[in-house]
PDB file of N, CA, C and O in Angstrom:
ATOM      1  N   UNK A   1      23.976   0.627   1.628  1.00  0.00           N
ATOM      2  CA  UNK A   1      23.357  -0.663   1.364  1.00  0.00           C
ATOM      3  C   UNK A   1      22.238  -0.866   2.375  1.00  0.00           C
ATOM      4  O   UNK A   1      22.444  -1.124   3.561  1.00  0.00           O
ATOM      5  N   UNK A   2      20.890  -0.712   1.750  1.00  0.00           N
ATOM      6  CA  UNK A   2      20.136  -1.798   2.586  1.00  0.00           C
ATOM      7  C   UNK A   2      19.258  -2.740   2.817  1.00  0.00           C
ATOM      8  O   UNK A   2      18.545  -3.072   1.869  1.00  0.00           O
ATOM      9  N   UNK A   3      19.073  -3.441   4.184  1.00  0.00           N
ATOM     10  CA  UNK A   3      18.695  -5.010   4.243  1.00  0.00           C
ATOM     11  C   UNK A   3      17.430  -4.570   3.644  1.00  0.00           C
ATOM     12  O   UNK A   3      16.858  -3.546   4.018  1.00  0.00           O
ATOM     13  N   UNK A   4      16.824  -5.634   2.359  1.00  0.00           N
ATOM     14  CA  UNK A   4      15.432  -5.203   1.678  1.00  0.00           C
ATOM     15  C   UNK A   4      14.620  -6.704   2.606  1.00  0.00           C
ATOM     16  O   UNK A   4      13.576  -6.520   3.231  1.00  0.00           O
ATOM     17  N   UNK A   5      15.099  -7.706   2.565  1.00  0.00           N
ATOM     18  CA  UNK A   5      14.598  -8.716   2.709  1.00  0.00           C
ATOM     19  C   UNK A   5      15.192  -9.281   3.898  1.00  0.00           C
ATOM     20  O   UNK A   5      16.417  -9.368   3.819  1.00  0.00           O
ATOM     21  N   UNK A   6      14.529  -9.811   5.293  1.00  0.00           N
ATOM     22  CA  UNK A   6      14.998 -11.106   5.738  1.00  0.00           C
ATOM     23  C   UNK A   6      13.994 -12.386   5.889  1.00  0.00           C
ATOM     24  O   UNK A   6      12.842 -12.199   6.281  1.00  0.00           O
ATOM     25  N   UNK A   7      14.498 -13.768   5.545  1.00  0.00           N
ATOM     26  CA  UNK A   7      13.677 -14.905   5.688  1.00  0.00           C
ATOM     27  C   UNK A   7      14.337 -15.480   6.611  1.00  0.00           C
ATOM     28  O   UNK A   7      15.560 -15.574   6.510  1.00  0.00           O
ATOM     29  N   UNK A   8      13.433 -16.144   8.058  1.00  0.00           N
ATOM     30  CA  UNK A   8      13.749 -17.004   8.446  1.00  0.00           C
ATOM     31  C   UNK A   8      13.678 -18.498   8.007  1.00  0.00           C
ATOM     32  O   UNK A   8      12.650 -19.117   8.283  1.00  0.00           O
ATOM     33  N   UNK A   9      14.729 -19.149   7.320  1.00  0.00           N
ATOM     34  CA  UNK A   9      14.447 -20.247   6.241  1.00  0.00           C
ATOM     35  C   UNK A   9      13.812 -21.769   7.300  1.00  0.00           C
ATOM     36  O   UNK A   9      12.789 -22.443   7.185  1.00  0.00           O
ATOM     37  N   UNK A  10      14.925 -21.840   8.250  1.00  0.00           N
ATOM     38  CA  UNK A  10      14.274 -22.609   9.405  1.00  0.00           C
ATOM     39  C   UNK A  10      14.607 -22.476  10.852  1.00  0.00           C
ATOM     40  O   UNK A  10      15.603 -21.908  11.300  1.00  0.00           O
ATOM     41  N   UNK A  11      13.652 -23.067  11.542  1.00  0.00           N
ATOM     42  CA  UNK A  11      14.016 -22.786  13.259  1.00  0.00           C
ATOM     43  C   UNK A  11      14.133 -24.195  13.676  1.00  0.00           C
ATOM     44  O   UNK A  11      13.598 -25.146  13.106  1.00  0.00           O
ATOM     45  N   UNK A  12      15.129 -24.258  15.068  1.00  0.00           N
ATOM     46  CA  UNK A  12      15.406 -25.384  15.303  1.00  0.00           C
ATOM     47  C   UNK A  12      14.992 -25.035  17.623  1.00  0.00           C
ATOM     48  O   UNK A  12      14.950 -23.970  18.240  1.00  0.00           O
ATOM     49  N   UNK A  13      14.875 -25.897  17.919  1.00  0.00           N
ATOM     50  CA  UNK A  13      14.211 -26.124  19.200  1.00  0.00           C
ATOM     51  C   UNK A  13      15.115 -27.008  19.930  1.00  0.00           C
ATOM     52  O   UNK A  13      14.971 -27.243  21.130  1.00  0.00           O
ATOM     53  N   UNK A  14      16.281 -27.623  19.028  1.00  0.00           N
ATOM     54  CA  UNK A  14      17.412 -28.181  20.465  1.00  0.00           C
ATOM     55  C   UNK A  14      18.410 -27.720  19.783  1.00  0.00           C
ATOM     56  O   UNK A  14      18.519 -27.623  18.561  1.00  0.00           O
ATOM     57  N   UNK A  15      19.675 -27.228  21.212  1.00  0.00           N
ATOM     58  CA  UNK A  15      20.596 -27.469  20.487  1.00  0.00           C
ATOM     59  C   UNK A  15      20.994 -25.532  20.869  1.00  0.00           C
ATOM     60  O   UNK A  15      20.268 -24.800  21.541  1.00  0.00           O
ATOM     61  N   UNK A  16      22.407 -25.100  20.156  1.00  0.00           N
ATOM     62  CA  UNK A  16      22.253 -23.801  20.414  1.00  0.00           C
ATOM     63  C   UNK A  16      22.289 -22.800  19.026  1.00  0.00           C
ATOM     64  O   UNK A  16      22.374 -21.573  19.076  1.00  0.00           O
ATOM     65  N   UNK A  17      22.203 -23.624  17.765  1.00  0.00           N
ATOM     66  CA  UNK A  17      21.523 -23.049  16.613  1.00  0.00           C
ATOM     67  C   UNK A  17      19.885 -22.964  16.885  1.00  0.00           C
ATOM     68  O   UNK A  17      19.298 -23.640  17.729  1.00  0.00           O
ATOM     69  N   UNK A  18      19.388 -22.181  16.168  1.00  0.00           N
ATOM     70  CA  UNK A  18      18.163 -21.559  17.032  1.00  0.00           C
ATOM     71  C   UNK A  18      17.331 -21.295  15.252  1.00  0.00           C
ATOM     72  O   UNK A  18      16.113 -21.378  15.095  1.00  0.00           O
ATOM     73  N   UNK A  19      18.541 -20.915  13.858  1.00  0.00           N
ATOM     74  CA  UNK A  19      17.597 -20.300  13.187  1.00  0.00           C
ATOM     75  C   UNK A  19      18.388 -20.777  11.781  1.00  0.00           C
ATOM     76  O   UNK A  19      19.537 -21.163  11.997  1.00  0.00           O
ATOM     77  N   UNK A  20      18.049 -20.805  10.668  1.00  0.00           N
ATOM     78  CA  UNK A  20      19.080 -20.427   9.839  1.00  0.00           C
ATOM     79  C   UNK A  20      18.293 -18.912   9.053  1.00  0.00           C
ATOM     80  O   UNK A  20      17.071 -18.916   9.198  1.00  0.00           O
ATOM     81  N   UNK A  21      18.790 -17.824   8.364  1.00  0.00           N
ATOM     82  CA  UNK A  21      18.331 -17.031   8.127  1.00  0.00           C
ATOM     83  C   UNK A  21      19.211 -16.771   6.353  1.00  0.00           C
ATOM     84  O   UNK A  21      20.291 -17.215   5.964  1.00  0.00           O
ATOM     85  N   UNK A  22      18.046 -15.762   5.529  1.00  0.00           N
ATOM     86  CA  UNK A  22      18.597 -15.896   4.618  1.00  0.00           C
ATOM     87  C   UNK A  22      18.184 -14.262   4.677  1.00  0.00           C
ATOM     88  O   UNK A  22      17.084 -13.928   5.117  1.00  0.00           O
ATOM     89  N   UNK A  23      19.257 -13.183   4.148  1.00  0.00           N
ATOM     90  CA  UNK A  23      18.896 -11.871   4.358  1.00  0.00           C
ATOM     91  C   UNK A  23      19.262 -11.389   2.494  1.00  0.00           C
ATOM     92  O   UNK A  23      19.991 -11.892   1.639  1.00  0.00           O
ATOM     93  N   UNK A  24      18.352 -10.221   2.505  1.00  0.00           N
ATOM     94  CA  UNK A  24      18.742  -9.250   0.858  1.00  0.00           C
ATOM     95  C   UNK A  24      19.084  -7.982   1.014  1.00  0.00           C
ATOM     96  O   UNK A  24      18.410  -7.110   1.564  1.00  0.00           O
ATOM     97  N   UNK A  25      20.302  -7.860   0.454  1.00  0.00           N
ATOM     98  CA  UNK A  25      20.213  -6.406   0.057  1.00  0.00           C
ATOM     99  C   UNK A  25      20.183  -5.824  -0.981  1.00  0.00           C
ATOM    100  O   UNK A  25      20.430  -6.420  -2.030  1.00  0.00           O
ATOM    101  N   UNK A  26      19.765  -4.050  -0.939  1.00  0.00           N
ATOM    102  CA  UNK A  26      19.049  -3.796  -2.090  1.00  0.00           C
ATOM    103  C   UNK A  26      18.215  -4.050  -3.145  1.00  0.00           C
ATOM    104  O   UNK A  26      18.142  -3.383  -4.178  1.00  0.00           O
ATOM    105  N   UNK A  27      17.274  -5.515  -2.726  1.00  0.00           N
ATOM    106  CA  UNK A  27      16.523  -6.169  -3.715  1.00  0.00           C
ATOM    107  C   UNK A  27      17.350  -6.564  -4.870  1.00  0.00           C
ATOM    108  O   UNK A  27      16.777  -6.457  -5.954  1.00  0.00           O
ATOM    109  N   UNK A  28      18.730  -7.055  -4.892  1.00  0.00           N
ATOM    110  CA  UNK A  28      19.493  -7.364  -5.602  1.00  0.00           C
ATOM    111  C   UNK A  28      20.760  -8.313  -5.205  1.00  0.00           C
ATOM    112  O   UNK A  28      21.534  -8.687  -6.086  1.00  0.00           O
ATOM    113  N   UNK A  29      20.917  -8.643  -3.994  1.00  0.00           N
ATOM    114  CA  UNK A  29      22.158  -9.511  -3.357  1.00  0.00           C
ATOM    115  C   UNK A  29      21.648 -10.180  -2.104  1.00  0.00           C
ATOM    116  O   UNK A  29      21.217  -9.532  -1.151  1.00  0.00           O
ATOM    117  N   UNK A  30      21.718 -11.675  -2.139  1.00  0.00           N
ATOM    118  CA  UNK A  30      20.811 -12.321  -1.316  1.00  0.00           C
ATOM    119  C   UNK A  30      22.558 -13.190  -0.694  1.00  0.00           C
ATOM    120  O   UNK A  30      23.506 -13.734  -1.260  1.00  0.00           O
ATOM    121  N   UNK A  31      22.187 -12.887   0.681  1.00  0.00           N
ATOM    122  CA  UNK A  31      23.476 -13.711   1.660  1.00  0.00           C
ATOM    123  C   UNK A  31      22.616 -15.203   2.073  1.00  0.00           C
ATOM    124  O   UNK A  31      21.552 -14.762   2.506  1.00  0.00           O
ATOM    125  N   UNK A  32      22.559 -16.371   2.137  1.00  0.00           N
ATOM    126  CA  UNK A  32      22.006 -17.404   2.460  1.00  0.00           C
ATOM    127  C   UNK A  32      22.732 -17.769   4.255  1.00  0.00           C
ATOM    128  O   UNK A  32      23.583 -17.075   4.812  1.00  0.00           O
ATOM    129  N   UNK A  33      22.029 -19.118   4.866  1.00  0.00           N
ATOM    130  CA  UNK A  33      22.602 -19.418   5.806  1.00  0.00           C
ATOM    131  C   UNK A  33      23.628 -18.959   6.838  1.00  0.00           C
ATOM    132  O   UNK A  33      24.596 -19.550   7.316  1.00  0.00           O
ATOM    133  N   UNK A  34      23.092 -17.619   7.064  1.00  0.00           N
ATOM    134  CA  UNK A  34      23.622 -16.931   8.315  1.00  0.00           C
ATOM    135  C   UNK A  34      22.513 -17.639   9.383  1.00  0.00           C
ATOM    136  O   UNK A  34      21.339 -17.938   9.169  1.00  0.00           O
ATOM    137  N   UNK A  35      23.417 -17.814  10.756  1.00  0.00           N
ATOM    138  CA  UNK A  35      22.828 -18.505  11.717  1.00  0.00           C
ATOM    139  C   UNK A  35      22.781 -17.747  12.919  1.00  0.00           C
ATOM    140  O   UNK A  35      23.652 -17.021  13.398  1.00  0.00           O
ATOM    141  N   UNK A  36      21.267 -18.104  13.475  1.00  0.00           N
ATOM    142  CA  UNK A  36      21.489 -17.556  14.730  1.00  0.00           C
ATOM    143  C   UNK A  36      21.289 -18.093  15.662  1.00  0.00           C
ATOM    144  O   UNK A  36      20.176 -18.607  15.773  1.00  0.00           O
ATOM    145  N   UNK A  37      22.319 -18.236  16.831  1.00  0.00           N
ATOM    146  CA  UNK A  37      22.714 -18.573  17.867  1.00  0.00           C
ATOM    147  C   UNK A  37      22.439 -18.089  19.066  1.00  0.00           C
ATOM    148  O   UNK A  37      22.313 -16.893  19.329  1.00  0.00           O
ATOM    149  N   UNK A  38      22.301 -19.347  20.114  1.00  0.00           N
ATOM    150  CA  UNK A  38      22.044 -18.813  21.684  1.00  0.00           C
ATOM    151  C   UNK A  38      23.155 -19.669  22.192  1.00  0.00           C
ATOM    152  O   UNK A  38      23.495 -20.844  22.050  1.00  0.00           O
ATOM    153  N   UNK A  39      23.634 -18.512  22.911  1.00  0.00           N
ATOM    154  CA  UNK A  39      24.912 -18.989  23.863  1.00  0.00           C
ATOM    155  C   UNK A  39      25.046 -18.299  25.192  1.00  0.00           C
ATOM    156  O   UNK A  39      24.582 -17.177  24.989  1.00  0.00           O
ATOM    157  N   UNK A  40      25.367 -18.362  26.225  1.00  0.00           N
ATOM    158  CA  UNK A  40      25.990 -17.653  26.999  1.00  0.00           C
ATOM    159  C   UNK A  40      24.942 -16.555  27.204  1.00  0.00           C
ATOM    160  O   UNK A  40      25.352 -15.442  26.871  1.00  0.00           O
ATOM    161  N   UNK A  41      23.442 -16.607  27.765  1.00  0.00           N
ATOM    162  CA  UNK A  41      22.422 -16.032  27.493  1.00  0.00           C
ATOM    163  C   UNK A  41      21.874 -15.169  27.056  1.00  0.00           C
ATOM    164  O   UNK A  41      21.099 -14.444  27.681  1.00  0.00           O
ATOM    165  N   UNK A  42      22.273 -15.037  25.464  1.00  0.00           N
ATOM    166  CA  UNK A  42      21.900 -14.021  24.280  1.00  0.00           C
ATOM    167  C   UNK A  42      22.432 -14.969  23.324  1.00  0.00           C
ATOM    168  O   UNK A  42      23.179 -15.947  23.297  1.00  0.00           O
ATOM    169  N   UNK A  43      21.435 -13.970  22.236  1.00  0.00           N
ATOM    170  CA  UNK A  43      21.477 -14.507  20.959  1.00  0.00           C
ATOM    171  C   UNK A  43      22.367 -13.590  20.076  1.00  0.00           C
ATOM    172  O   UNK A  43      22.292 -12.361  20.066  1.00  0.00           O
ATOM    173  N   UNK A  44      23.371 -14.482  19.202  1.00  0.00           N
ATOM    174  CA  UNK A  44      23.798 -13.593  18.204  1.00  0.00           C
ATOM    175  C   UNK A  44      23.918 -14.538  16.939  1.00  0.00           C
ATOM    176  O   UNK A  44      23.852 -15.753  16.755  1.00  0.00           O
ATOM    177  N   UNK A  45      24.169 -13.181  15.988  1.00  0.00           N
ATOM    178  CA  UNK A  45      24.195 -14.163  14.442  1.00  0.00           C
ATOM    179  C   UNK A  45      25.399 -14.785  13.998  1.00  0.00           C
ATOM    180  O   UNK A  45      26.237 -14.304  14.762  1.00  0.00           O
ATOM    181  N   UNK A  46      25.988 -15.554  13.234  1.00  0.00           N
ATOM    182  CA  UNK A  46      27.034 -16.614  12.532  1.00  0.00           C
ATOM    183  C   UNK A  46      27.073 -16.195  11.397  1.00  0.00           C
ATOM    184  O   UNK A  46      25.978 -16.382  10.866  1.00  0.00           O
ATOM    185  N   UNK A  47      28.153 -15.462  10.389  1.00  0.00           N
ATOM    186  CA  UNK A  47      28.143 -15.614   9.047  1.00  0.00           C
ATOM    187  C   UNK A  47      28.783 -17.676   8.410  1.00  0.00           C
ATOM    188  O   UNK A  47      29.451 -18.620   8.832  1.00  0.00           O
ATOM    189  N   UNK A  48      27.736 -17.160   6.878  1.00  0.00           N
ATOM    190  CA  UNK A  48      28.215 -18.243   6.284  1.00  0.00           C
ATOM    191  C   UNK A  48      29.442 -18.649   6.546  1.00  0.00           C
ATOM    192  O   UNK A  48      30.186 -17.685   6.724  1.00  0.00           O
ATOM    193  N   UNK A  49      30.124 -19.976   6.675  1.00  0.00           N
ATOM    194  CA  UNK A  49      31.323 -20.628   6.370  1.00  0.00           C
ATOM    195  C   UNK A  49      31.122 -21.758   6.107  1.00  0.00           C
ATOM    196  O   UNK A  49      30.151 -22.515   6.128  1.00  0.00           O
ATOM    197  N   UNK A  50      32.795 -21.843   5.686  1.00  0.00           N
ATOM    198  CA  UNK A  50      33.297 -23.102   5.244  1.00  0.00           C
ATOM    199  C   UNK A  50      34.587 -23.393   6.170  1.00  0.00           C
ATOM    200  O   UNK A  50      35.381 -22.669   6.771  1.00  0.00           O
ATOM    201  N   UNK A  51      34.387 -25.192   5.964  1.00  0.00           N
ATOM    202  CA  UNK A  51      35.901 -25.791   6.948  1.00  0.00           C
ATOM    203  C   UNK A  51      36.864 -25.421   6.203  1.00  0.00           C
ATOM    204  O   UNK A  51      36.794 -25.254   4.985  1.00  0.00           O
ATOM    205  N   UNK A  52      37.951 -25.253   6.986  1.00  0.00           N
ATOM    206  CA  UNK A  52      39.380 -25.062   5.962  1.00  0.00           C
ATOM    207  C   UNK A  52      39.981 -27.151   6.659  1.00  0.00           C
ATOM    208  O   UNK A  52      39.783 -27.806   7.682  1.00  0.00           O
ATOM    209  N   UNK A  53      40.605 -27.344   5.540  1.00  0.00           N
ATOM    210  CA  UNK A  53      41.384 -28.182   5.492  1.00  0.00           C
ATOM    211  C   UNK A  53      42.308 -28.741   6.926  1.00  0.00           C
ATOM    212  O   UNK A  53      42.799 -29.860   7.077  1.00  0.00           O
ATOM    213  N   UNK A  54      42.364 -27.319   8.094  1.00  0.00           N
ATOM    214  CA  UNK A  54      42.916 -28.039   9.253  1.00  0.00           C
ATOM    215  C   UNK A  54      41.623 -27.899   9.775  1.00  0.00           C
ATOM    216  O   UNK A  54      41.664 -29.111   9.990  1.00  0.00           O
ATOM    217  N   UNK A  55      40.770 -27.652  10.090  1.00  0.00           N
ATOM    218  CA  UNK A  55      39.769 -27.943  10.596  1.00  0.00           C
ATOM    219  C   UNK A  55      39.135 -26.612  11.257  1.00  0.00           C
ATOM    220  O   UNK A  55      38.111 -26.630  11.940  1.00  0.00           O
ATOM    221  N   UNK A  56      39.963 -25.337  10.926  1.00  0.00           N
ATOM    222  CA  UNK A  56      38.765 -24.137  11.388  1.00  0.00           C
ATOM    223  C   UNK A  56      38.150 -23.686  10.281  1.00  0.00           C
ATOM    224  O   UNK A  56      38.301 -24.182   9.165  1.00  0.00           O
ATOM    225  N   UNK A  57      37.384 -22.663  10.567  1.00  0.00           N
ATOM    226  CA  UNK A  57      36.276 -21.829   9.469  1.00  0.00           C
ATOM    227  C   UNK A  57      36.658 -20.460   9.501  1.00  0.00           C
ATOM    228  O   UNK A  57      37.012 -19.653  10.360  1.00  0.00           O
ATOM    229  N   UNK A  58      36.414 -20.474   7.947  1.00  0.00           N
ATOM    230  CA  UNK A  58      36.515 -19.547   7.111  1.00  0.00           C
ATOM    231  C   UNK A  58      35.153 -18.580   7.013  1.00  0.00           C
ATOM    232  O   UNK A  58      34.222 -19.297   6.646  1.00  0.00           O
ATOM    233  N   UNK A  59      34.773 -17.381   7.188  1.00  0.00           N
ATOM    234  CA  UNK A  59      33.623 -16.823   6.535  1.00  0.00           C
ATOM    235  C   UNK A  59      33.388 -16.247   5.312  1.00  0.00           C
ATOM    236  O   UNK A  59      33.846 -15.146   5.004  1.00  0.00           O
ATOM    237  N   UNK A  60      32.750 -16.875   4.645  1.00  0.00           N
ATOM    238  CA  UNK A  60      32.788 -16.992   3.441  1.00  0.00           C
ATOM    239  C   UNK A  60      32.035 -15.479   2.688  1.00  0.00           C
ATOM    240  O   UNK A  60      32.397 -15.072   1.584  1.00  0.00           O
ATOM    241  N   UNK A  61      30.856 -14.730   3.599  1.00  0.00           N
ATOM    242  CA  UNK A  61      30.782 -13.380   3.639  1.00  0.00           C
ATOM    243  C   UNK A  61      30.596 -12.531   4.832  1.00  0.00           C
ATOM    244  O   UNK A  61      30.085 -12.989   5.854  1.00  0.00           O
ATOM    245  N   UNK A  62      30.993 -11.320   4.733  1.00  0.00           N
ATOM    246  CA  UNK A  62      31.144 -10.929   6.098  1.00  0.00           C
ATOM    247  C   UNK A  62      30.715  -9.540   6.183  1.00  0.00           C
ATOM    248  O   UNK A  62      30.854  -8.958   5.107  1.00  0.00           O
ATOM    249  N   UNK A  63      30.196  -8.761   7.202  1.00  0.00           N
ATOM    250  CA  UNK A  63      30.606  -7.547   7.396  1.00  0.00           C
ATOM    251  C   UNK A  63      31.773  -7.082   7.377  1.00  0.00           C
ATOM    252  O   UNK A  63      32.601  -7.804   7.932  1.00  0.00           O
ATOM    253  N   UNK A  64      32.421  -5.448   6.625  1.00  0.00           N
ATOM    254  CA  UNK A  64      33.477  -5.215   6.826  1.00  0.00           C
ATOM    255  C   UNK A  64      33.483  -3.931   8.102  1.00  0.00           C
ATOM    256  O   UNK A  64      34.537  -3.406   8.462  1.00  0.00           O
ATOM    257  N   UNK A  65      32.423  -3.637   8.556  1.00  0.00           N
ATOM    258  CA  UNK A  65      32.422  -2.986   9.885  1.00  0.00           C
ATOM    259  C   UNK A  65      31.943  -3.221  10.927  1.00  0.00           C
ATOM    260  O   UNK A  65      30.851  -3.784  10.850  1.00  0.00           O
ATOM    261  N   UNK A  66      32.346  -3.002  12.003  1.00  0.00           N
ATOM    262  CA  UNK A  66      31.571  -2.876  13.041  1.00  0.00           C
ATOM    263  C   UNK A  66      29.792  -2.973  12.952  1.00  0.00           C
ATOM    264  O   UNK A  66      28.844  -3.756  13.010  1.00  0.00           O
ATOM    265  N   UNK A  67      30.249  -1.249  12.731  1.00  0.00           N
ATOM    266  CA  UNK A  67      28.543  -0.871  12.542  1.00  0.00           C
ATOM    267  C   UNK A  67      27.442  -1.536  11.762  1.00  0.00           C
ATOM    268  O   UNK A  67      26.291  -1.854  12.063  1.00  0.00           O
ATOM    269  N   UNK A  68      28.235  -1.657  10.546  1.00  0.00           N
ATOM    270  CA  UNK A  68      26.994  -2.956   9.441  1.00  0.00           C
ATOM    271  C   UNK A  68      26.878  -4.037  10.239  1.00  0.00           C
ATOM    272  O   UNK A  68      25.792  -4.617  10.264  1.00  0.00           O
ATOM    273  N   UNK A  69      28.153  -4.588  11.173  1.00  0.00           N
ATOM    274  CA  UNK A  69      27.591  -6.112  11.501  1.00  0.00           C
ATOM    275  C   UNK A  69      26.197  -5.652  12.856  1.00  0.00           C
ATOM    276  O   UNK A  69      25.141  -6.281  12.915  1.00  0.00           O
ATOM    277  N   UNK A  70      26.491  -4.638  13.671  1.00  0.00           N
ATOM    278  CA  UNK A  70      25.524  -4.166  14.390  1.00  0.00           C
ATOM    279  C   UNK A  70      24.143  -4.275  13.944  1.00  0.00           C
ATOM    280  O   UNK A  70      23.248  -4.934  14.472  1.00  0.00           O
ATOM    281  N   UNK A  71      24.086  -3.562  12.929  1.00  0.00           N
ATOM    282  CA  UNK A  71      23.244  -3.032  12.077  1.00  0.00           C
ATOM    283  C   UNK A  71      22.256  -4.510  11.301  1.00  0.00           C
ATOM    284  O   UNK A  71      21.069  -4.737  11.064  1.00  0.00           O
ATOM    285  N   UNK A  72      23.425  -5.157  11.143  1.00  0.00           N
ATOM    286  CA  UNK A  72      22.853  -6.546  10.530  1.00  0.00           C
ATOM    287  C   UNK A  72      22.241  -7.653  11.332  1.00  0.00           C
ATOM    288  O   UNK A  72      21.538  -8.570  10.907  1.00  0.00           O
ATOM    289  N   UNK A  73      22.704  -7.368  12.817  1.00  0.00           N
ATOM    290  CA  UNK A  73      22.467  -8.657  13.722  1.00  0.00           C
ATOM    291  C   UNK A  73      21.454  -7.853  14.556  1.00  0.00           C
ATOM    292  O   UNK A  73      21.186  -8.437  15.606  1.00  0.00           O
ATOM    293  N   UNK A  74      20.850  -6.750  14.403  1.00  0.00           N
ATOM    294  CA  UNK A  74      20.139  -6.245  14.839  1.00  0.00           C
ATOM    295  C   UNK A  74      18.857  -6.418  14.132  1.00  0.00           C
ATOM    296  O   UNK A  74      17.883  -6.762  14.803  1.00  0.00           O
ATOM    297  N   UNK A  75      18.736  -6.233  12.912  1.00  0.00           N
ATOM    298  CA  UNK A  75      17.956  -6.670  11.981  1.00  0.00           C
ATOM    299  C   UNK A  75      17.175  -8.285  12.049  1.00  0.00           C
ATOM    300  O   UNK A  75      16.055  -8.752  12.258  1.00  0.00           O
ATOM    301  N   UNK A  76      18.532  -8.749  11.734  1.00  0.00           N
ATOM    302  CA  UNK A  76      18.009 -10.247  12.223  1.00  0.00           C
ATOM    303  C   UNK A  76      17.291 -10.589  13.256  1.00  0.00           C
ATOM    304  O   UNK A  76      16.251 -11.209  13.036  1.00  0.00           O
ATOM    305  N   UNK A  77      17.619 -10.313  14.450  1.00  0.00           N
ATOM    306  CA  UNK A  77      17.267 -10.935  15.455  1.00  0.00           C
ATOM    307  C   UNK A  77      15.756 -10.402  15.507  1.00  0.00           C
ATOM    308  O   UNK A  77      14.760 -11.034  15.859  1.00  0.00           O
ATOM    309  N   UNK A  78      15.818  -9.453  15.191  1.00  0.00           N
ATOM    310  CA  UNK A  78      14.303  -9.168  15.269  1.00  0.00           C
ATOM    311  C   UNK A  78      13.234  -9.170  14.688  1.00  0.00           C
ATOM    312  O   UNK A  78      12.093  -8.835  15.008  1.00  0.00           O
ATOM    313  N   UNK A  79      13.838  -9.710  13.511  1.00  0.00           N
ATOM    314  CA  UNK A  79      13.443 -10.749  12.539  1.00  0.00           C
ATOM    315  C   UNK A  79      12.670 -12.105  13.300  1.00  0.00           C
ATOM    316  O   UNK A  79      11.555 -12.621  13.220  1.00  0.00           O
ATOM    317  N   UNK A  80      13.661 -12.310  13.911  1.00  0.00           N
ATOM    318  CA  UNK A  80      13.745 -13.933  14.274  1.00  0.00           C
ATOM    319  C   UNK A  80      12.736 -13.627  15.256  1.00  0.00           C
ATOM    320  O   UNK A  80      11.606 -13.971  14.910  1.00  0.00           O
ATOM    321  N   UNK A  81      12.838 -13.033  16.475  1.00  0.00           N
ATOM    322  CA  UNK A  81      11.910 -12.942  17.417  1.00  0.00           C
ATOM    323  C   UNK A  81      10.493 -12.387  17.243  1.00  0.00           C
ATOM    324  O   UNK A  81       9.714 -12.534  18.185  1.00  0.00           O
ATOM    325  N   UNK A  82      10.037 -11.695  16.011  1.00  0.00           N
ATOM    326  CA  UNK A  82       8.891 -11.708  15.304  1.00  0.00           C
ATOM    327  C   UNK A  82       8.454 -13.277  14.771  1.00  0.00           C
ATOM    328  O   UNK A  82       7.638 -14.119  15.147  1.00  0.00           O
ATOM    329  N   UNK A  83       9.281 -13.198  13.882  1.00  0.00           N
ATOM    330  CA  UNK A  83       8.869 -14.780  13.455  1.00  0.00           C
ATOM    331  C   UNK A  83       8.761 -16.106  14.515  1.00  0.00           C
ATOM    332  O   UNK A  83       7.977 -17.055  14.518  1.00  0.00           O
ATOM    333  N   UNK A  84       9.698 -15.816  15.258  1.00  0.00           N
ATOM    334  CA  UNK A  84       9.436 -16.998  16.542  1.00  0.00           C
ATOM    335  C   UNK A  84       7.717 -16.560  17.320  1.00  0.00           C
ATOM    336  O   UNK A  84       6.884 -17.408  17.638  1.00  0.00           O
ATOM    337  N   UNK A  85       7.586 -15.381  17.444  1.00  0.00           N
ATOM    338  CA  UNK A  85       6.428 -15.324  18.178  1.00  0.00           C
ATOM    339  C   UNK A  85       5.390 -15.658  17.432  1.00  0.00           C
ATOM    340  O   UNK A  85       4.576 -16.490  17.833  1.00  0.00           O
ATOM    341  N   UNK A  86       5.334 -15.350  16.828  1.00  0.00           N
ATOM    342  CA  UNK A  86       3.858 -15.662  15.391  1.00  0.00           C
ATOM    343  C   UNK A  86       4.171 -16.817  15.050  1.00  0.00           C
ATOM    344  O   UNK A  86       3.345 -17.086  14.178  1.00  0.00           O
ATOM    345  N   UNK A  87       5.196 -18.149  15.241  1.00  0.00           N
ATOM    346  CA  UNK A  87       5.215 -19.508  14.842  1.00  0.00           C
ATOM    347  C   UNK A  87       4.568 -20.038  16.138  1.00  0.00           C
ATOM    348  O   UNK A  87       3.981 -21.119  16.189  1.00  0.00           O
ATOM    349  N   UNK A  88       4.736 -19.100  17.304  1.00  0.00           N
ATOM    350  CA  UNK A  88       4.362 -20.148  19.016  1.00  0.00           C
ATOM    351  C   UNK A  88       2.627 -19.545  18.963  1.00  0.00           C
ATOM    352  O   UNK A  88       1.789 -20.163  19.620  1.00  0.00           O
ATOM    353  N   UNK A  89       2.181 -18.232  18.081  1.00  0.00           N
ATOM    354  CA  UNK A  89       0.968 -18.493  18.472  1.00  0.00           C
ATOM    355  C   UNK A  89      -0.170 -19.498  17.688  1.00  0.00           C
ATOM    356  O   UNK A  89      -1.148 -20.061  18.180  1.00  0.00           O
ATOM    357  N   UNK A  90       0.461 -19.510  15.911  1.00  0.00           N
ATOM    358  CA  UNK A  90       0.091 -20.165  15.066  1.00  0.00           C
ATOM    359  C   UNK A  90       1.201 -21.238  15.004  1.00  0.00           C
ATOM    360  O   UNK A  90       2.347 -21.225  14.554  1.00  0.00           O
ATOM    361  N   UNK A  91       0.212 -22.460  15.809  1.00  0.00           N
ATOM    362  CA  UNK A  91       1.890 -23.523  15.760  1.00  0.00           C
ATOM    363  C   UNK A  91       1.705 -24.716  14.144  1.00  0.00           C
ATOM    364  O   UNK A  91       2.557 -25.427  13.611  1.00  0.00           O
ATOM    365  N   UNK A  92      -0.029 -24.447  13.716  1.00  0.00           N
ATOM    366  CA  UNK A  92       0.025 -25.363  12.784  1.00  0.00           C
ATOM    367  C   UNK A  92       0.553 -25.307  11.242  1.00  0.00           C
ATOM    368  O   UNK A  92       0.506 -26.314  10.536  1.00  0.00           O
TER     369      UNK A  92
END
C-alpha cells in the first residue's frame, strides 16, 4: 500500500494539536482527521477516534504495524513541516 496523497486540511497555532491531516492510499482510500501533535518536544501523529461511552477512545483506523505506522508518521510530518514552512513564508 502506498501513501498517494497527503493534505494538510488545517493548522492550528495554540494549543498542542498543531494540524489536522487527511492522507490517500493508492489513489483509492482516503483516511480523514489524523492529527498531529506536539508534546513532550516532538511531534507525532493521532489516528481518527471516537469516545466510547465511559469516556476513552477508540481508533477508529489504524496501522496494523509497527513499520506502516513509522512509515505513515513519517510521511506526515513531513508533510506538515513542508506545508508549515511555505504557509510562514507566504502568510497571505
Amino acid at each position: 500500500m502506498q501513501i498517494t496523497d497527503i493534505k494538510i486540511r488545517k493548522f492550528f497555532d495554540e494549543g498542542p494539536m498543531k494540524a489536522i491531516v487527511s492522507v490517500t492510499f493508492d489513489d483509492v482510500f482516503a483516511v480523514h482527521d489524523i492529527k498531529v501533535i506536539h508534546a513532550g518536544e516532538k511531534d507525532f501523529i493521532v489516528m481518527p477516534s471516537r469516545k466510547n461511552p465511559d469516556g476513552s477512545y477508540r481508533d477508529i483506523a489504524h496501522p496494523i504495524t509497527a513499520q506502516f505506522r513509522l512509515d505513515l508518521e513519517k510521511a506526515v510530518l513531513a508533510e506538515y513541516e513542508k506545508q508549515k514552512e511555505l504557509a510562514q513564508e507566504d502568510p497571505a
